[in-house]
PDB file of the backbone (N, CA, C, O) and the ligand in Angstrom, with CONECT records:
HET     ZN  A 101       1
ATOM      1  N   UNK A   1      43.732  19.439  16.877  1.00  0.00           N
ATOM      2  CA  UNK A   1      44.452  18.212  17.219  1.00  0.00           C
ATOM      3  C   UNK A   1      43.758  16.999  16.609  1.00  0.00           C
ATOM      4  O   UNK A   1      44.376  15.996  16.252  1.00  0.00           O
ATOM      5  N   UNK A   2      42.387  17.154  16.506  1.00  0.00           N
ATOM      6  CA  UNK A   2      41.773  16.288  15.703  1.00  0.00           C
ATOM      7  C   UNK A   2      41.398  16.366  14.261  1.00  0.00           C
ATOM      8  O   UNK A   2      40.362  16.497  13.609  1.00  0.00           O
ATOM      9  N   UNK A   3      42.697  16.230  14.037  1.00  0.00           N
ATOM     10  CA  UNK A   3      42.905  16.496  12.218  1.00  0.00           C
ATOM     11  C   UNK A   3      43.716  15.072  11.881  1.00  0.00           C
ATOM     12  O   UNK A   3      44.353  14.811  10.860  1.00  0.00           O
ATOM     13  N   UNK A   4      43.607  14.659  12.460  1.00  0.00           N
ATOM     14  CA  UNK A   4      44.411  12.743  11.804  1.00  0.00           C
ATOM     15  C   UNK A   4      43.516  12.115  10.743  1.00  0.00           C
ATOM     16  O   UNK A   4      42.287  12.098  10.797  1.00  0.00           O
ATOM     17  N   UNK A   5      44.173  11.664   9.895  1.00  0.00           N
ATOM     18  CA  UNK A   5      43.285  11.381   8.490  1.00  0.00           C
ATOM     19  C   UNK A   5      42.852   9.853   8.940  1.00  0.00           C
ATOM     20  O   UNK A   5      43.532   9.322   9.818  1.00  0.00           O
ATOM     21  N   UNK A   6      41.838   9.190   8.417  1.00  0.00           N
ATOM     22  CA  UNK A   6      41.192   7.616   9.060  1.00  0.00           C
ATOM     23  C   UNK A   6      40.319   8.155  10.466  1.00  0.00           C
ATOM     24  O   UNK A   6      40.742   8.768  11.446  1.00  0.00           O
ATOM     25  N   UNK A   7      39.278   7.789  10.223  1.00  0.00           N
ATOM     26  CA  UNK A   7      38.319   7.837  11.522  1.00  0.00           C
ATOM     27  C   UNK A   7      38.305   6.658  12.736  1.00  0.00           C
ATOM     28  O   UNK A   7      38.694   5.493  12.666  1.00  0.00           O
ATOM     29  N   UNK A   8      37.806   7.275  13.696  1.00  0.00           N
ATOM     30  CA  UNK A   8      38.133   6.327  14.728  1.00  0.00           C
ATOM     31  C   UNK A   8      37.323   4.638  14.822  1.00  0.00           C
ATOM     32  O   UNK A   8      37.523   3.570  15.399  1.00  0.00           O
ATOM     33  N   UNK A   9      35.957   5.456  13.499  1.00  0.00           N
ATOM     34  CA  UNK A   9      34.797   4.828  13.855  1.00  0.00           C
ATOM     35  C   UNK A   9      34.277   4.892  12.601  1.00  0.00           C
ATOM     36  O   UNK A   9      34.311   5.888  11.879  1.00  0.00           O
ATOM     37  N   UNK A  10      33.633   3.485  12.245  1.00  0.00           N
ATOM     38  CA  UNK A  10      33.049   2.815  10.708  1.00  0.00           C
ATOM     39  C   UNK A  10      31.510   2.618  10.942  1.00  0.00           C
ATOM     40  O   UNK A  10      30.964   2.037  11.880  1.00  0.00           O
ATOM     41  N   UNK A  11      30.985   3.199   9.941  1.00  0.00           N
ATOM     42  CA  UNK A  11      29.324   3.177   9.738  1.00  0.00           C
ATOM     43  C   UNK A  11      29.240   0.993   9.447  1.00  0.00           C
ATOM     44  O   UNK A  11      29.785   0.237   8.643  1.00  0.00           O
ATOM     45  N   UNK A  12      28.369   0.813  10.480  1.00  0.00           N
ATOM     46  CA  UNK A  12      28.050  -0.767  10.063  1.00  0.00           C
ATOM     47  C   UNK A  12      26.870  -0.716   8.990  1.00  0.00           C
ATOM     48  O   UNK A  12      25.823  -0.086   9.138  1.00  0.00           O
ATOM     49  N   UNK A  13      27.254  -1.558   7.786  1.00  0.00           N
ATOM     50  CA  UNK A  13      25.998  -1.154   6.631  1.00  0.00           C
ATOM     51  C   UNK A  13      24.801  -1.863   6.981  1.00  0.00           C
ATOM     52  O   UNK A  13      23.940  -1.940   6.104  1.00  0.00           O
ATOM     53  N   UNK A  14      24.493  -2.611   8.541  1.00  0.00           N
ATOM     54  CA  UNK A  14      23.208  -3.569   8.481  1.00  0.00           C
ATOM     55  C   UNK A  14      22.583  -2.488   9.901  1.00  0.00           C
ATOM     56  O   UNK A  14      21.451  -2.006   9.863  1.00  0.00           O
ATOM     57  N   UNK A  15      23.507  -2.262  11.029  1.00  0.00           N
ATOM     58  CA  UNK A  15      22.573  -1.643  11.716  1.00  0.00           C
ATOM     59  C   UNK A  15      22.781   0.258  11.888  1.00  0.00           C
ATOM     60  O   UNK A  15      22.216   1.008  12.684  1.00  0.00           O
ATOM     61  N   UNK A  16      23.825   0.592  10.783  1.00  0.00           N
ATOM     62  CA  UNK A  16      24.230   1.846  10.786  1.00  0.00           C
ATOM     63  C   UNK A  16      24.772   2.696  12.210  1.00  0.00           C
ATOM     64  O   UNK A  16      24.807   3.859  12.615  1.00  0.00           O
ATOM     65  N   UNK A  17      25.188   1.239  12.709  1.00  0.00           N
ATOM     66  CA  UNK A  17      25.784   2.021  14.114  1.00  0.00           C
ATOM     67  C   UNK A  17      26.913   2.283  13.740  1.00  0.00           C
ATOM     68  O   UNK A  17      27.312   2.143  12.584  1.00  0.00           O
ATOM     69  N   UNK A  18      27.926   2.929  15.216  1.00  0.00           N
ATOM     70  CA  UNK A  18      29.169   3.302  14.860  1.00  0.00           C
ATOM     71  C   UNK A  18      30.439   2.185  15.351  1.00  0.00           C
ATOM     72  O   UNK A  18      30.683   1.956  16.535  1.00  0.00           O
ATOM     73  N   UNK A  19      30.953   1.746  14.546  1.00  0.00           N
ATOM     74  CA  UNK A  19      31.762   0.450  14.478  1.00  0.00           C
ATOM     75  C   UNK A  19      33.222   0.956  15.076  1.00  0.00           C
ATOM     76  O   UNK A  19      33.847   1.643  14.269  1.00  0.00           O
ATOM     77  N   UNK A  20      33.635   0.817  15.886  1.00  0.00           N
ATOM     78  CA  UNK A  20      35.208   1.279  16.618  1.00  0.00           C
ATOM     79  C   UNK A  20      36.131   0.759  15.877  1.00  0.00           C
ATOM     80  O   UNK A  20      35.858  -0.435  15.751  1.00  0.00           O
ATOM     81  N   UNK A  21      37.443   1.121  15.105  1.00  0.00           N
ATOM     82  CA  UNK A  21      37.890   0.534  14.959  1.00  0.00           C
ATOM     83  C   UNK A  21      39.316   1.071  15.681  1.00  0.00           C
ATOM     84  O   UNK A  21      39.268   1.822  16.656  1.00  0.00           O
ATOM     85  N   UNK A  22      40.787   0.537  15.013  1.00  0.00           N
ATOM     86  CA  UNK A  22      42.036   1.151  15.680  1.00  0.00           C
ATOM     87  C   UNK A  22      42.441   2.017  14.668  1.00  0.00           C
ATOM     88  O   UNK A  22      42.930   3.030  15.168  1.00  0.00           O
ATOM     89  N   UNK A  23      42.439   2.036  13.472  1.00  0.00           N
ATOM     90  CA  UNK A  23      42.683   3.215  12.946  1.00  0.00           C
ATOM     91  C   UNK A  23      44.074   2.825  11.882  1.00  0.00           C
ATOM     92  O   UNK A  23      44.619   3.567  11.066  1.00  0.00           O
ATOM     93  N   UNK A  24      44.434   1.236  12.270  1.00  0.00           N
ATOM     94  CA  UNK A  24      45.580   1.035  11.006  1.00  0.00           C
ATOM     95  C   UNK A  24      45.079  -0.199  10.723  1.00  0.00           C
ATOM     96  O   UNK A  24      45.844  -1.145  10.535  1.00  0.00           O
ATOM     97  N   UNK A  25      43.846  -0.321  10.666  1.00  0.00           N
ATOM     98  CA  UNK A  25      43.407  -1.744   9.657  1.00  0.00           C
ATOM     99  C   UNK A  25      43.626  -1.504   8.167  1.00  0.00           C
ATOM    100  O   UNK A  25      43.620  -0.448   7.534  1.00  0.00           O
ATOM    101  N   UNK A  26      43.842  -2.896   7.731  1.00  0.00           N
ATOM    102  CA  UNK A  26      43.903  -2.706   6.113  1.00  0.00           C
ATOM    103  C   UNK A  26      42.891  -3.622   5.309  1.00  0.00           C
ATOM    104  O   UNK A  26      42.711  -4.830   5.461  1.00  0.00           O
ATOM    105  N   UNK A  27      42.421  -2.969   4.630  1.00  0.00           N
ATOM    106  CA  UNK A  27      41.452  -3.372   3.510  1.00  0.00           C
ATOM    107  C   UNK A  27      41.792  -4.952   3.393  1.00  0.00           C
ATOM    108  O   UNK A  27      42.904  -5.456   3.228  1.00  0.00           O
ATOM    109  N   UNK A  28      40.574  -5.582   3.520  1.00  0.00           N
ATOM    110  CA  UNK A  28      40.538  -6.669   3.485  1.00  0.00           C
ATOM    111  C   UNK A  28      40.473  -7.177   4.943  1.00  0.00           C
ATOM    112  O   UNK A  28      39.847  -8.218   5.147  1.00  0.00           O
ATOM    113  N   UNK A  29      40.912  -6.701   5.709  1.00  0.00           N
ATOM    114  CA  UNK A  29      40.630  -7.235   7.173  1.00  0.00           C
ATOM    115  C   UNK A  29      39.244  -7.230   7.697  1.00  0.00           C
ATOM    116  O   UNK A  29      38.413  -6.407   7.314  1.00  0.00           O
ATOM    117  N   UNK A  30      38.949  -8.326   8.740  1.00  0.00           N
ATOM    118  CA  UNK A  30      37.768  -8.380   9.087  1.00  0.00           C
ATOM    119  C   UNK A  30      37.232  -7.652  10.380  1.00  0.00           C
ATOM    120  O   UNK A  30      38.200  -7.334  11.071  1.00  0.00           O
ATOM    121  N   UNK A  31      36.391  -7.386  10.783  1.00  0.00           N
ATOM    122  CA  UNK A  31      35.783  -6.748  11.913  1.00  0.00           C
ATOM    123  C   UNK A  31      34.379  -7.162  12.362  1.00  0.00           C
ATOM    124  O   UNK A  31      33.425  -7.352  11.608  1.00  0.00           O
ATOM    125  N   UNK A  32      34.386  -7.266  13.596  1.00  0.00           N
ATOM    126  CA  UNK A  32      32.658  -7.811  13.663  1.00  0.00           C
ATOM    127  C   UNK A  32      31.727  -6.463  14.608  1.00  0.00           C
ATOM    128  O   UNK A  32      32.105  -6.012  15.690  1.00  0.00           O
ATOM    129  N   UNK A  33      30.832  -6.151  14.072  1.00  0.00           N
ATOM    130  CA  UNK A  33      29.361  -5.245  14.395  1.00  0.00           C
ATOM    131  C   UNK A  33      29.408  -5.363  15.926  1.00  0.00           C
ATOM    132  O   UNK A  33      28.616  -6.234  16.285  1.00  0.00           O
ATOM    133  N   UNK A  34      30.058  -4.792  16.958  1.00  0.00           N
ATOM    134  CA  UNK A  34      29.339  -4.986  18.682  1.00  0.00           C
ATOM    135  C   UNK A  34      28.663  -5.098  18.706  1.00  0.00           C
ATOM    136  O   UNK A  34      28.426  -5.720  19.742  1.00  0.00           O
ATOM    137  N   UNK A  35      27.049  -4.758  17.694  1.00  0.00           N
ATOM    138  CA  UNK A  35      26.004  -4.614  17.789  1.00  0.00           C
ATOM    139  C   UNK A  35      24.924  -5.398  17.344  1.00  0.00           C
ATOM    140  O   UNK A  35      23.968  -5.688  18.063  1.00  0.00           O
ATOM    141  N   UNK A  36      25.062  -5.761  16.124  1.00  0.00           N
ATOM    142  CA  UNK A  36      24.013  -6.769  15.367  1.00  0.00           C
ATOM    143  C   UNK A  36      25.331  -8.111  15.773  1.00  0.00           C
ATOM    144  O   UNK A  36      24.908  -9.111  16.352  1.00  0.00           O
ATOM    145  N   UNK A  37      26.560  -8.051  15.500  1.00  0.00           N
ATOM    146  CA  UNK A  37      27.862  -8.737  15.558  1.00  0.00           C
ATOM    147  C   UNK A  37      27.753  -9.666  14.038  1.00  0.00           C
ATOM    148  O   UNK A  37      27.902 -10.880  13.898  1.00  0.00           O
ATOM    149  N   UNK A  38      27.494  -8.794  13.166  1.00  0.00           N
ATOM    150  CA  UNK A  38      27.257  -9.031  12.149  1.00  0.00           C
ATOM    151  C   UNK A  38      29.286  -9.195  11.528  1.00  0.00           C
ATOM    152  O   UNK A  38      30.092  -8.576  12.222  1.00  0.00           O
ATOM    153  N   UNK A  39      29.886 -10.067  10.212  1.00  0.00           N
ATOM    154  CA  UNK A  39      31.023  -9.726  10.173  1.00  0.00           C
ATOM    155  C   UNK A  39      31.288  -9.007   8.959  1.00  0.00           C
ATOM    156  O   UNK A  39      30.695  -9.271   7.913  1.00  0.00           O
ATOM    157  N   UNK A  40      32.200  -8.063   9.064  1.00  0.00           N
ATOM    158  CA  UNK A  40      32.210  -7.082   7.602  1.00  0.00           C
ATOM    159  C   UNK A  40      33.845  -6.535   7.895  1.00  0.00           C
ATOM    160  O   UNK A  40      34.545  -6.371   8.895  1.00  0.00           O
ATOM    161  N   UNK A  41      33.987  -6.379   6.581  1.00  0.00           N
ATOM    162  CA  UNK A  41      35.058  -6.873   5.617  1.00  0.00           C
ATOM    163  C   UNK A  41      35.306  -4.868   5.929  1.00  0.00           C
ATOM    164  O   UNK A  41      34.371  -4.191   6.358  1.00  0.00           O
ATOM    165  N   UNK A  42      36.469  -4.355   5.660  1.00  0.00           N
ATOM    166  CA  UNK A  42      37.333  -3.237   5.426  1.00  0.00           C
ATOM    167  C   UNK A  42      37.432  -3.228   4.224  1.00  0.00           C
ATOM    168  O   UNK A  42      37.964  -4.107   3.546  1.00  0.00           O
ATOM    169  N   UNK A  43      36.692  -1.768   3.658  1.00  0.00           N
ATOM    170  CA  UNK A  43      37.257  -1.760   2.261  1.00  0.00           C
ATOM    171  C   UNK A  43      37.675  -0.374   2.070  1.00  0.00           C
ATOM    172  O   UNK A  43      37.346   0.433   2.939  1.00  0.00           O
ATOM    173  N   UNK A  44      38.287  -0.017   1.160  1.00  0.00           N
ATOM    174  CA  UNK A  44      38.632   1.399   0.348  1.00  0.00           C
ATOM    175  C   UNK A  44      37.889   1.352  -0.420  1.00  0.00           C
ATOM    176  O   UNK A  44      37.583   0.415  -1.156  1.00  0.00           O
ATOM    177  N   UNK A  45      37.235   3.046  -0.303  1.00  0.00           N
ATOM    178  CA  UNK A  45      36.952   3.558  -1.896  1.00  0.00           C
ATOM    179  C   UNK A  45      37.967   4.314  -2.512  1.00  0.00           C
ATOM    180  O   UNK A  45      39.083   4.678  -2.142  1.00  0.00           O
ATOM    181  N   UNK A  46      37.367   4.449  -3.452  1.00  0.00           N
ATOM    182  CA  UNK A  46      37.833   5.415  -4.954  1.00  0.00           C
ATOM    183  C   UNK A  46      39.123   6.357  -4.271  1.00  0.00           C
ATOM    184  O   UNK A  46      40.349   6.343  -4.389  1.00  0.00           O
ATOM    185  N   UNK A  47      38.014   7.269  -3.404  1.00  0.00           N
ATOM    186  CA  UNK A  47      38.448   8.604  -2.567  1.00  0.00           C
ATOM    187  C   UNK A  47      39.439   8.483  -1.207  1.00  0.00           C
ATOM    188  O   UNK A  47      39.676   9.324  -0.340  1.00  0.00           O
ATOM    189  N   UNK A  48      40.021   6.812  -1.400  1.00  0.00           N
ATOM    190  CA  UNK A  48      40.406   6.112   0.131  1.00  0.00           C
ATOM    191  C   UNK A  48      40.031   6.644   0.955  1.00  0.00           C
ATOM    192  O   UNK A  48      40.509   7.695   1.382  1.00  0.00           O
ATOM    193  N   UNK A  49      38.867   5.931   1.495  1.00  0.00           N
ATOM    194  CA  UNK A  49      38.404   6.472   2.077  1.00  0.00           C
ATOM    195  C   UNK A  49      37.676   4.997   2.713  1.00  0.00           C
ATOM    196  O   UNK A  49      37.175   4.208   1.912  1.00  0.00           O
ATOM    197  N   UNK A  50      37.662   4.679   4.298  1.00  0.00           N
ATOM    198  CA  UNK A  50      37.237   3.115   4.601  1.00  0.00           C
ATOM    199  C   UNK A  50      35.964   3.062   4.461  1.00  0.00           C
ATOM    200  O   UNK A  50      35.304   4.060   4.173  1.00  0.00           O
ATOM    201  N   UNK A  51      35.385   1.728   4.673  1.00  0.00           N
ATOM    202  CA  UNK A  51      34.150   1.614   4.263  1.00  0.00           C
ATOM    203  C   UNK A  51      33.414  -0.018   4.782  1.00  0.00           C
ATOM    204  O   UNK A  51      33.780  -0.961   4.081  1.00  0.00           O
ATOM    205  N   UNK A  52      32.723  -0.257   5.597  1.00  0.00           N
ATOM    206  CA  UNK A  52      32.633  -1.374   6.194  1.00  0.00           C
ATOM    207  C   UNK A  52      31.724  -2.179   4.810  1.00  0.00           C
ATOM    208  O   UNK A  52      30.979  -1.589   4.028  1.00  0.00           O
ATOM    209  N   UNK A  53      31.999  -3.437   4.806  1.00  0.00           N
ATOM    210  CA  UNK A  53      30.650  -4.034   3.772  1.00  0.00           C
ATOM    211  C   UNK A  53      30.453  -5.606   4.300  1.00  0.00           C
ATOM    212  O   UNK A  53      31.517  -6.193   4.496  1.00  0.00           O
ATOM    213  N   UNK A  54      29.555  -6.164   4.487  1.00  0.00           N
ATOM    214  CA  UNK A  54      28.904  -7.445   5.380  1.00  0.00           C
ATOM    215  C   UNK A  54      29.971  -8.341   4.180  1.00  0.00           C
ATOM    216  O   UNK A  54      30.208  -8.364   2.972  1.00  0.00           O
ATOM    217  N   UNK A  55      30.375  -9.001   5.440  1.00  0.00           N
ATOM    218  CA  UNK A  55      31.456 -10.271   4.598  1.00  0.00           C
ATOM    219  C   UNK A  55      30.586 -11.723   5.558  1.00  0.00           C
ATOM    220  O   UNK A  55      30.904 -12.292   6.602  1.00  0.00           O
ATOM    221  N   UNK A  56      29.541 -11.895   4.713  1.00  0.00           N
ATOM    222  CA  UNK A  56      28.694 -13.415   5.135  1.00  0.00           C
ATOM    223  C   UNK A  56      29.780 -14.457   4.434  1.00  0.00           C
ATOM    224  O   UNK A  56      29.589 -15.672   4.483  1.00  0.00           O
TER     225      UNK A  56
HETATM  226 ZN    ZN A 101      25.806  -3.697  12.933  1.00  0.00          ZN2+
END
């Protein structure tokens, strides 16, 4: 049942915790770290595949 493509949850690239997200964000949208509350940007790779990256 847990075969849905997009994860629930994004690696934060400053404190490598696990970042919650909803699961229909789109690239380019913002999100902030619960944790450091650092803000980082939604991106796609190559492999679409999401990818958090610090949007200072
Ligand atoms: Zn963080």
């Amino acid at each position: 049942m847990a075969d849905k493509a997009g994860a629930a949850t994004l690696e934060c690239p400053l404190c490598d915790c696990e970042v919650p997200i909803n699961g229909d964000e789109k690239p380019g949208e913002q999100v902030f770290c619960p944790y450091c509350e650092a803000p980082l940007k939604i991106k796609k790779d190559k492999a679409d595949k999401f990818y958090l990256q610090e949007d200072f």
